[in-house]
PDB file with SEQRES, HELIX, SHEET and CRYST1 records, atoms N, CA, C and O in Angstrom:
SEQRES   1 A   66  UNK UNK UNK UNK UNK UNK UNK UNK UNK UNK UNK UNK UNK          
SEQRES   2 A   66  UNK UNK UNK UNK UNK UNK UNK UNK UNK UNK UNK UNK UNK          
SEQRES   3 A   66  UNK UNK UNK UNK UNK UNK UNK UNK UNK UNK UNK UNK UNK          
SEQRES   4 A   66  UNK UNK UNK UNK UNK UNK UNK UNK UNK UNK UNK UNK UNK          
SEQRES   5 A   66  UNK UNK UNK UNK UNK UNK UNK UNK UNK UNK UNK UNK UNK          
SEQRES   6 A   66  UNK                                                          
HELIX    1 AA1 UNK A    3  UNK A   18  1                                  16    
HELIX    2 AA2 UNK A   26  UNK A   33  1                                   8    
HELIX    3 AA3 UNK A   37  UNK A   46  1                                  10    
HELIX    4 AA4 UNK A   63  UNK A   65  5                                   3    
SHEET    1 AA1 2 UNK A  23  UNK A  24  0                                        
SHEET    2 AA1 2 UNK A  61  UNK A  62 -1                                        
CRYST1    1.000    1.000    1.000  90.00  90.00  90.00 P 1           1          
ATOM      1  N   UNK A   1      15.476  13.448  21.529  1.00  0.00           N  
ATOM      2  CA  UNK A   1      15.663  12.370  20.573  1.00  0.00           C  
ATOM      3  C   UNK A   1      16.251  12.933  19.289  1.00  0.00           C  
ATOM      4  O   UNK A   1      15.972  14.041  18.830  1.00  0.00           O  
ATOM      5  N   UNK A   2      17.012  12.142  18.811  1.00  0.00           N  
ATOM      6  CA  UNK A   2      17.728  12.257  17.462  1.00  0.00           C  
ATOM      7  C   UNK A   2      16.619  12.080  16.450  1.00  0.00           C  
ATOM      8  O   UNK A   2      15.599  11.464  16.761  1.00  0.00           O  
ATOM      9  N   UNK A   3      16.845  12.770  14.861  1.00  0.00           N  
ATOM     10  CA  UNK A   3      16.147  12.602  14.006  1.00  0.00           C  
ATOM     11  C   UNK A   3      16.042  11.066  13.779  1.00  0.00           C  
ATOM     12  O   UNK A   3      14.922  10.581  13.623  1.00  0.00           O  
ATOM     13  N   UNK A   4      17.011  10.372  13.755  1.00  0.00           N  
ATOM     14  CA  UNK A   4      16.685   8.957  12.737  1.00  0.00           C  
ATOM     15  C   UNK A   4      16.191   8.108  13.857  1.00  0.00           C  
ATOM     16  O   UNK A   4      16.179   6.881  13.763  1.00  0.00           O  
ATOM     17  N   UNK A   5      15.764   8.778  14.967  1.00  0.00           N  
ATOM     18  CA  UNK A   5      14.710   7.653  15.736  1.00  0.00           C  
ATOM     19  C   UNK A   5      13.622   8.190  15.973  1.00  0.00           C  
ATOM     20  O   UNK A   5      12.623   7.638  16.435  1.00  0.00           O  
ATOM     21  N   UNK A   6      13.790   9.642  15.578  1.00  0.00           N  
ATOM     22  CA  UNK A   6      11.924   9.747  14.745  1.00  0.00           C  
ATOM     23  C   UNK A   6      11.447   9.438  13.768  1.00  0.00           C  
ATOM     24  O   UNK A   6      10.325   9.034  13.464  1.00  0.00           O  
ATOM     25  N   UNK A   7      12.544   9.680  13.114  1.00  0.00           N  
ATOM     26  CA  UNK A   7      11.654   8.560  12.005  1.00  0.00           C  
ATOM     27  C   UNK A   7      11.369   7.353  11.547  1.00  0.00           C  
ATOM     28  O   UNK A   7      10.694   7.135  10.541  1.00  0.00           O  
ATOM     29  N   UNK A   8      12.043   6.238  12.511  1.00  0.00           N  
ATOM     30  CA  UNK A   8      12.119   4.857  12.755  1.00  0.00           C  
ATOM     31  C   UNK A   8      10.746   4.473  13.270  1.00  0.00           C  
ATOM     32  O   UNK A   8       9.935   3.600  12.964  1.00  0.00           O  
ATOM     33  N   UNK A   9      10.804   5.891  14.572  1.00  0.00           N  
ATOM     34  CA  UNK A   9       9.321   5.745  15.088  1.00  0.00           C  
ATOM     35  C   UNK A   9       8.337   5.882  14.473  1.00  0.00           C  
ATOM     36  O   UNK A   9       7.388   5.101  14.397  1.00  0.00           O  
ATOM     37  N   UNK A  10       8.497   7.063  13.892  1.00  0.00           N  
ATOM     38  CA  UNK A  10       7.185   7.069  12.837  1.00  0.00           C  
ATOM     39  C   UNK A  10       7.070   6.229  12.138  1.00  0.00           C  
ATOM     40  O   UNK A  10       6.085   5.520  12.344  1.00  0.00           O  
ATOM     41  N   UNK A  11       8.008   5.842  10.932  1.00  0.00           N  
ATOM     42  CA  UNK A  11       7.926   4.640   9.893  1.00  0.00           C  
ATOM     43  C   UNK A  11       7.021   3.404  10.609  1.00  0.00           C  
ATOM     44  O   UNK A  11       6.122   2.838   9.988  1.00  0.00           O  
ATOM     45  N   UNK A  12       7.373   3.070  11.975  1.00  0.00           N  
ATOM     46  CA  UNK A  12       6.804   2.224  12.804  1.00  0.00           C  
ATOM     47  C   UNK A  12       5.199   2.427  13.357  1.00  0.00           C  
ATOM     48  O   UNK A  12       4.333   1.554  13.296  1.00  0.00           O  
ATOM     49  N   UNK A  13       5.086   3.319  13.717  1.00  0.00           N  
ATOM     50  CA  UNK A  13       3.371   3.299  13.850  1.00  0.00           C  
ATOM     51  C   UNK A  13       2.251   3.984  11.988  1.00  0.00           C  
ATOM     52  O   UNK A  13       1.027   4.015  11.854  1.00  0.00           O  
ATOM     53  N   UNK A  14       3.142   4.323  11.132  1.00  0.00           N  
ATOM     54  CA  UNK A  14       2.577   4.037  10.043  1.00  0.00           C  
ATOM     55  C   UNK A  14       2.544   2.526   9.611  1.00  0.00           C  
ATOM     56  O   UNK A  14       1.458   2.094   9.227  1.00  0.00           O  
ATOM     57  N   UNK A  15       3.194   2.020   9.626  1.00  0.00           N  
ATOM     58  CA  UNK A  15       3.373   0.601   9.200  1.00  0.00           C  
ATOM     59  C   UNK A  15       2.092   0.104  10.329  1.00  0.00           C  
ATOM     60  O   UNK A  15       1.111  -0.418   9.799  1.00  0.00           O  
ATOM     61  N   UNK A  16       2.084   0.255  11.856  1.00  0.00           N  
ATOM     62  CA  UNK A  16       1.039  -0.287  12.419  1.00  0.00           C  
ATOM     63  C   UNK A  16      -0.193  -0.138  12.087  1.00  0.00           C  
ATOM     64  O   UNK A  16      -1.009  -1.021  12.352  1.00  0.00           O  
ATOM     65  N   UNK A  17      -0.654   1.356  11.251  1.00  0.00           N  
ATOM     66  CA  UNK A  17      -1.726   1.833  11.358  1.00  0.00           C  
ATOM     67  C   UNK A  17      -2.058   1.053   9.462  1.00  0.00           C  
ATOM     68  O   UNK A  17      -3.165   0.669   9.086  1.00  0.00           O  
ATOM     69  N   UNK A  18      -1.280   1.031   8.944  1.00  0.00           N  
ATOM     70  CA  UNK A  18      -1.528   0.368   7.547  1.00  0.00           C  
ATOM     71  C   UNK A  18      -2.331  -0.869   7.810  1.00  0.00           C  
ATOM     72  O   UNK A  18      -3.409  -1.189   7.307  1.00  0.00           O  
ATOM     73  N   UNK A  19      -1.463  -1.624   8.861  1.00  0.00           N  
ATOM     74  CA  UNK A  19      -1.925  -3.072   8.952  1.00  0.00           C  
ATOM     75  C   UNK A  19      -3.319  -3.393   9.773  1.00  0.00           C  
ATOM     76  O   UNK A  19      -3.824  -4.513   9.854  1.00  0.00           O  
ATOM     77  N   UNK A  20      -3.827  -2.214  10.352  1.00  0.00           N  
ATOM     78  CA  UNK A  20      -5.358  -1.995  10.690  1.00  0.00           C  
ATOM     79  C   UNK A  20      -6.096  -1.954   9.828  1.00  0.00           C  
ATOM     80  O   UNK A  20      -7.236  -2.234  10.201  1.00  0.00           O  
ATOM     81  N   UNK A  21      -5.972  -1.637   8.360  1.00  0.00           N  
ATOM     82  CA  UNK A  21      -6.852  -1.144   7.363  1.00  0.00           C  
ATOM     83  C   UNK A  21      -6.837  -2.562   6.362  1.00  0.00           C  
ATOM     84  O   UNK A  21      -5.954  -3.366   6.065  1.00  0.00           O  
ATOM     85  N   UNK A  22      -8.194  -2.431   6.034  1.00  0.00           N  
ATOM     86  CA  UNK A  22      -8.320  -3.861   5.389  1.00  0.00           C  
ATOM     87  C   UNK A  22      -8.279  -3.576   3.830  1.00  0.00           C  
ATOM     88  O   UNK A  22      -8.047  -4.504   3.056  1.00  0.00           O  
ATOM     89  N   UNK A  23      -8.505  -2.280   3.371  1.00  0.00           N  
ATOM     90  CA  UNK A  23      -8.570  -1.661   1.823  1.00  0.00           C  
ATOM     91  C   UNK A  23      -7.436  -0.656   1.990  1.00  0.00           C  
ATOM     92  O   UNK A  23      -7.210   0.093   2.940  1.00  0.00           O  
ATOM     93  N   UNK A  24      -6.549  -0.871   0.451  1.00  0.00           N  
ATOM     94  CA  UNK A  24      -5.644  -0.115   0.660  1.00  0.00           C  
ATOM     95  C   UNK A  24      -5.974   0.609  -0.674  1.00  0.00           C  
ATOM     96  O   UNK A  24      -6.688   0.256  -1.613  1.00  0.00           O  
ATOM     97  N   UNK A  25      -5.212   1.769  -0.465  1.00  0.00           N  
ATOM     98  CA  UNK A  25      -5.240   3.084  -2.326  1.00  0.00           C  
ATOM     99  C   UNK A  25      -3.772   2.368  -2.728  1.00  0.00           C  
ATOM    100  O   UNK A  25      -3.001   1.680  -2.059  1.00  0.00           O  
ATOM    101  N   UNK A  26      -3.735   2.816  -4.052  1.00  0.00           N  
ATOM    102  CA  UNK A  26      -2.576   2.170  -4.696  1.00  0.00           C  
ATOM    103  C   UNK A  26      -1.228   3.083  -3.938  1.00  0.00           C  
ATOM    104  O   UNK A  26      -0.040   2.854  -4.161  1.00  0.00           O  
ATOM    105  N   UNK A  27      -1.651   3.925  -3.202  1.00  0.00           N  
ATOM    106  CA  UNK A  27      -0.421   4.968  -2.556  1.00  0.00           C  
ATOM    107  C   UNK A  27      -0.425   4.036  -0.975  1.00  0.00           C  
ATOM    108  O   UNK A  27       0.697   3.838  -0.508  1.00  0.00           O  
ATOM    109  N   UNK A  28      -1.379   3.595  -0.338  1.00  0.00           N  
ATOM    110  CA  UNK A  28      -0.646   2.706   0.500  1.00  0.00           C  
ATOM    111  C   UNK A  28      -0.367   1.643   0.222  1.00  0.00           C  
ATOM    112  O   UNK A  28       0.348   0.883   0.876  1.00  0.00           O  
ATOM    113  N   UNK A  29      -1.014   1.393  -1.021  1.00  0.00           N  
ATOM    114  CA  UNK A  29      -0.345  -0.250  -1.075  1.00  0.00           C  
ATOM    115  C   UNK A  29       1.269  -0.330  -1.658  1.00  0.00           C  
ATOM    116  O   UNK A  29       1.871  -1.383  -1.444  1.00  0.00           O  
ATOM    117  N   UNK A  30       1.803   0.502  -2.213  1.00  0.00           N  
ATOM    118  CA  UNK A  30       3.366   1.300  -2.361  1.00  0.00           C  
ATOM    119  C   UNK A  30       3.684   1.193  -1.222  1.00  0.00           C  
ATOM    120  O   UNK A  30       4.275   0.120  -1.097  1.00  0.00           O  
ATOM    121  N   UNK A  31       3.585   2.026   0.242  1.00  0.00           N  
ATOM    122  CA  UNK A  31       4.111   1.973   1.077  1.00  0.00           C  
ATOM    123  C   UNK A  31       4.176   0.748   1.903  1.00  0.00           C  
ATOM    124  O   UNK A  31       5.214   0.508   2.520  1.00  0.00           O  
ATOM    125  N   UNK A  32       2.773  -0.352   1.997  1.00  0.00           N  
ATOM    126  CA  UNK A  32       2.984  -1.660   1.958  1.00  0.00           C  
ATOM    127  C   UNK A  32       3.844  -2.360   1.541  1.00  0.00           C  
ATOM    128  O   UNK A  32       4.814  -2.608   2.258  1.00  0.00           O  
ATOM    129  N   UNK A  33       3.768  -2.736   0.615  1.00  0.00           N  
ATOM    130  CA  UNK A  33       4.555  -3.521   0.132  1.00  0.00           C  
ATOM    131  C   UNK A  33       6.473  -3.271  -0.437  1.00  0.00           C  
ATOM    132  O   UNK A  33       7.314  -4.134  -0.691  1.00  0.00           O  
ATOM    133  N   UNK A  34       6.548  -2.248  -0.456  1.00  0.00           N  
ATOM    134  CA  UNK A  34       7.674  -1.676  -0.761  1.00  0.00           C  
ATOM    135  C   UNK A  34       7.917  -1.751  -2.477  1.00  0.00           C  
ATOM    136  O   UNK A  34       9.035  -1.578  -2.963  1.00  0.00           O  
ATOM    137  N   UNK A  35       6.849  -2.001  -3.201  1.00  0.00           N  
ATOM    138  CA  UNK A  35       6.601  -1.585  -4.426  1.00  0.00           C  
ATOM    139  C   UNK A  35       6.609  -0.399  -5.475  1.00  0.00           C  
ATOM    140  O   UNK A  35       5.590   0.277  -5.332  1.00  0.00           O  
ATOM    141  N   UNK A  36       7.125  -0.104  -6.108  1.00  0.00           N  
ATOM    142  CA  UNK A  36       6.653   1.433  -6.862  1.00  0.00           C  
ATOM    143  C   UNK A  36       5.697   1.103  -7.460  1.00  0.00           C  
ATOM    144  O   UNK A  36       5.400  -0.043  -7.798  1.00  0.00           O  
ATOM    145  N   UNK A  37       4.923   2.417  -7.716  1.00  0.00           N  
ATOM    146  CA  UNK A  37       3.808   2.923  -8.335  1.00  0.00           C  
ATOM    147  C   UNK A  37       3.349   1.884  -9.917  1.00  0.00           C  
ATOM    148  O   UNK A  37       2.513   1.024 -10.192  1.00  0.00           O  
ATOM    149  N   UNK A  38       4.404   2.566 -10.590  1.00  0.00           N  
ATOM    150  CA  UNK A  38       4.506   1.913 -12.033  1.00  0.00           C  
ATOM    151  C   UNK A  38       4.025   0.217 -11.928  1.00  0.00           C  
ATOM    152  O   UNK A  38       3.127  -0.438 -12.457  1.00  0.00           O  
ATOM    153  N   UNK A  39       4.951  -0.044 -11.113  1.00  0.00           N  
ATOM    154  CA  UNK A  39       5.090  -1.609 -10.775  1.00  0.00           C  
ATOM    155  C   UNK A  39       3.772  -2.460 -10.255  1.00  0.00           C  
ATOM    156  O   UNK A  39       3.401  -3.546 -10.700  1.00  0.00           O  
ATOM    157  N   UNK A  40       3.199  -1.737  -9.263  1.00  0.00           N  
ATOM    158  CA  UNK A  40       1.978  -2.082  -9.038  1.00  0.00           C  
ATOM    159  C   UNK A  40       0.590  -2.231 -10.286  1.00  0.00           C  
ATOM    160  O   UNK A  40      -0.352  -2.991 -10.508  1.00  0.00           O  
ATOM    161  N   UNK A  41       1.106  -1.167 -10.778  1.00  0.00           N  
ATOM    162  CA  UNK A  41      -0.302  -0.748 -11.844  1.00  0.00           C  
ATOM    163  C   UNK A  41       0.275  -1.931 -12.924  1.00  0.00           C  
ATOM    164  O   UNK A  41      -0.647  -2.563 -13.440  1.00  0.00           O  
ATOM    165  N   UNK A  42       1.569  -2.321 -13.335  1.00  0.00           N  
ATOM    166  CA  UNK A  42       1.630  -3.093 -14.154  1.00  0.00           C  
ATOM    167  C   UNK A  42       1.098  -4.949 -13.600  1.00  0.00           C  
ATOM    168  O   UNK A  42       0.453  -5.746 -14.282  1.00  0.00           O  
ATOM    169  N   UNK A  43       1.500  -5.103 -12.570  1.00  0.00           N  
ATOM    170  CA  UNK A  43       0.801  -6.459 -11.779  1.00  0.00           C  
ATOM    171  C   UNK A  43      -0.566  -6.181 -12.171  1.00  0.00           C  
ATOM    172  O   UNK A  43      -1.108  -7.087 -12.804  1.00  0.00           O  
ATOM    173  N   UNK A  44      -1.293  -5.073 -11.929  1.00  0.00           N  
ATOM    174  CA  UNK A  44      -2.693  -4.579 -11.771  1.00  0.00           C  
ATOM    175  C   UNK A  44      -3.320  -5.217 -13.366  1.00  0.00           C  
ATOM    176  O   UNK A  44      -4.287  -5.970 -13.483  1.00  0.00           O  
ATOM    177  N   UNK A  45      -2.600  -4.758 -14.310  1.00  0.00           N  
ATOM    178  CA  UNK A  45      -2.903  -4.787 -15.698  1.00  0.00           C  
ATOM    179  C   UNK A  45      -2.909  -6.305 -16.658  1.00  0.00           C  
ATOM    180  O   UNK A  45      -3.560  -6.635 -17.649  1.00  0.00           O  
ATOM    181  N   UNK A  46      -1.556  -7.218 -15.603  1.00  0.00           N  
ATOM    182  CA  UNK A  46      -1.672  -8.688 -16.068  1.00  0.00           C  
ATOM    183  C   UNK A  46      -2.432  -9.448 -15.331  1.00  0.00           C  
ATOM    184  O   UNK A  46      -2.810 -10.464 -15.914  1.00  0.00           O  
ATOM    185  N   UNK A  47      -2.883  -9.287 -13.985  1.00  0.00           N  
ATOM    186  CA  UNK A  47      -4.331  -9.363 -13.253  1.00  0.00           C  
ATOM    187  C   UNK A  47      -2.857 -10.533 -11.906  1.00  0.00           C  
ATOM    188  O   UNK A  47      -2.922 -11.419 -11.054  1.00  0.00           O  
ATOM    189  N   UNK A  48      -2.023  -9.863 -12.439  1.00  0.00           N  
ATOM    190  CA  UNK A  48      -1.194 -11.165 -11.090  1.00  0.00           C  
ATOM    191  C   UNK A  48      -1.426 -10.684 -10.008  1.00  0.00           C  
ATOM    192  O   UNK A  48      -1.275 -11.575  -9.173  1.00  0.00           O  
ATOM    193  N   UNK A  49      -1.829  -9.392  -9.362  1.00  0.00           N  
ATOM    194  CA  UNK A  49      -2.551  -8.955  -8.219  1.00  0.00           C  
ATOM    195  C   UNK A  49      -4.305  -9.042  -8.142  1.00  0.00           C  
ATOM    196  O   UNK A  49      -4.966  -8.339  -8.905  1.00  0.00           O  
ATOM    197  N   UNK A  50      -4.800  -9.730  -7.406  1.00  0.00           N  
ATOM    198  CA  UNK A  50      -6.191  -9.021  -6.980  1.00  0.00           C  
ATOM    199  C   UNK A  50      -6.547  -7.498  -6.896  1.00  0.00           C  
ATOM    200  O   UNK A  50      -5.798  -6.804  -6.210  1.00  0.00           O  
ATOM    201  N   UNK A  51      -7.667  -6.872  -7.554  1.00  0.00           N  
ATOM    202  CA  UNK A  51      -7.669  -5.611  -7.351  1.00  0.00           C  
ATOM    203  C   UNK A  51      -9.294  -5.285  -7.159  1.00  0.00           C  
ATOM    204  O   UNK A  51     -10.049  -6.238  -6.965  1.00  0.00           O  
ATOM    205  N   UNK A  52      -9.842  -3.880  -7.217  1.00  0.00           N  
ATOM    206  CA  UNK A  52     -11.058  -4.049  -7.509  1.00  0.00           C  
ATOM    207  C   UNK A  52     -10.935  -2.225  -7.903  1.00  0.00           C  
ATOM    208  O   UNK A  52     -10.286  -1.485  -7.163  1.00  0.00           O  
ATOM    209  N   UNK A  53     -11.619  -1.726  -9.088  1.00  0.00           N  
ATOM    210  CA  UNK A  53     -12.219  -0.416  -9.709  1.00  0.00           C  
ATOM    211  C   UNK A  53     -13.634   0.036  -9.123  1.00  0.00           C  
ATOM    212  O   UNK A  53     -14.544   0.042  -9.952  1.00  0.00           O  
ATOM    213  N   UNK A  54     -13.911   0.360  -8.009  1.00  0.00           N  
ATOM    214  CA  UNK A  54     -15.435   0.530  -7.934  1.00  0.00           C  
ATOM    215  C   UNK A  54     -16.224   1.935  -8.788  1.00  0.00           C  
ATOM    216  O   UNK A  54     -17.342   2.050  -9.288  1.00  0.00           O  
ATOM    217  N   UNK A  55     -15.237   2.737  -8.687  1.00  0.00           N  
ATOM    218  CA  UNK A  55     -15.569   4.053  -9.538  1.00  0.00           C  
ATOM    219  C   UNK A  55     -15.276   4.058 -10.455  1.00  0.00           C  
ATOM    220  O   UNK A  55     -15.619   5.026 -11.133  1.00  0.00           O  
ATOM    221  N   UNK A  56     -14.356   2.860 -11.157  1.00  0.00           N  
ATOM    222  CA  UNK A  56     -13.944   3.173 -12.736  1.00  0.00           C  
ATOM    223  C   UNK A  56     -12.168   4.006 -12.746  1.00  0.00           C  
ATOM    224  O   UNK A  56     -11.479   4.238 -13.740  1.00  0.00           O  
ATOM    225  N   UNK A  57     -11.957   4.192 -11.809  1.00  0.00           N  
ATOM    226  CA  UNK A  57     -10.352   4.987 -11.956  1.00  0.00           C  
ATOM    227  C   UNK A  57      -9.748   4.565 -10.382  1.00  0.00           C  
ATOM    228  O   UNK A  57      -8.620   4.097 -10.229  1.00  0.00           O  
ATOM    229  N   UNK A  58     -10.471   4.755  -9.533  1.00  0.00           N  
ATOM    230  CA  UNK A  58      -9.474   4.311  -8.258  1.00  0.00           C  
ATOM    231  C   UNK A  58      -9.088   2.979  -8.249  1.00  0.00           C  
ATOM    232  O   UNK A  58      -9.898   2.238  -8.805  1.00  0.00           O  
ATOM    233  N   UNK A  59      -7.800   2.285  -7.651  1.00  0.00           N  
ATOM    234  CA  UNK A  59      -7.615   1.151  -7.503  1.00  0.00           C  
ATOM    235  C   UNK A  59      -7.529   0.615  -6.195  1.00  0.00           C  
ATOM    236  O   UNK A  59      -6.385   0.826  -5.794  1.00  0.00           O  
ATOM    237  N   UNK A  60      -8.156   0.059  -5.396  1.00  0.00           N  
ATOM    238  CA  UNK A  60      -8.141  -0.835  -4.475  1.00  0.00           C  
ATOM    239  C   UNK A  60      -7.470  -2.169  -4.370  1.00  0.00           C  
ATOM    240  O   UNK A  60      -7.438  -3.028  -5.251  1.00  0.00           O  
ATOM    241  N   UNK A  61      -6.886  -2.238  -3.061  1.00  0.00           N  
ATOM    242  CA  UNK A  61      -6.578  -3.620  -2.945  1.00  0.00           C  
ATOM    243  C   UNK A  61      -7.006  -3.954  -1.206  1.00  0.00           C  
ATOM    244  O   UNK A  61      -6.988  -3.280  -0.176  1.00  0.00           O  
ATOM    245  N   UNK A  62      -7.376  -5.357  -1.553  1.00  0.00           N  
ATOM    246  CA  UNK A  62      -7.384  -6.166  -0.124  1.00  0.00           C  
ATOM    247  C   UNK A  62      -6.067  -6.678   0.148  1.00  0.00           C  
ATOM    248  O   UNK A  62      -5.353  -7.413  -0.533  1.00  0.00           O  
ATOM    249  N   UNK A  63      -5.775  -5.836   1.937  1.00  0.00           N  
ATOM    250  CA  UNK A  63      -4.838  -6.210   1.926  1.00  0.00           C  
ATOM    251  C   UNK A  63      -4.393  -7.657   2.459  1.00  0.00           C  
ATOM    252  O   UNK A  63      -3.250  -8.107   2.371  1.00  0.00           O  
ATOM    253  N   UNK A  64      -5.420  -8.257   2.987  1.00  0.00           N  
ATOM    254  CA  UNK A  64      -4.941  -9.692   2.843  1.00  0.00           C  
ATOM    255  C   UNK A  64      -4.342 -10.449   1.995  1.00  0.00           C  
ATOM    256  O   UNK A  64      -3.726 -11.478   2.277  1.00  0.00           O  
ATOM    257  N   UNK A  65      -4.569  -9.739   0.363  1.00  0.00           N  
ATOM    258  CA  UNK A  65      -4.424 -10.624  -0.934  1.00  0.00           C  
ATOM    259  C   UNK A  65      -2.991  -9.725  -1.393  1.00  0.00           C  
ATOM    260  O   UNK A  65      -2.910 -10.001  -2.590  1.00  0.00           O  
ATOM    261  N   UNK A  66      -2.411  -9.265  -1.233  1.00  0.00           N  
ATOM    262  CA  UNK A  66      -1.354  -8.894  -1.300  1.00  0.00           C  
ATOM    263  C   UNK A  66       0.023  -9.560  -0.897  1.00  0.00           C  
ATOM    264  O   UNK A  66       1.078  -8.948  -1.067  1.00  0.00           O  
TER     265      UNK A  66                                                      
END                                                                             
């Protein structure tokens, strides 16, 4: 196999294995959604995303509410 259909493949069972998980880190929810970093944390900050802090610094999201 050629490179760019390994990594089609891969891109493809990451994307499957994302959509198993019901809590995402702000680093999969980037790869979710096709969002940058910055961008997220700023939604995060005007509250236009659902989020939740349980420790005070990590950010969570449900990914249903996304």
């Amino acid at each position: 196999m050629n490179t760019i259909k390994l990594d089609e493949r891969l891109e493809r069972i990451e994307s499957l294995l994302l959509a198993q998980k019901k809590v995402l880190t702000i680093e999969e929810a980037c790869d979710y959604t096709g969002m940058s970093r910055s961008y997220l944390y700023k939604l995060t900050s005007t509250g236009a995303i659902p989020h939740c802090k349980p420790s005070g610094k990590l950010i969570y999201f449900d990914i249903d509410l996304l």
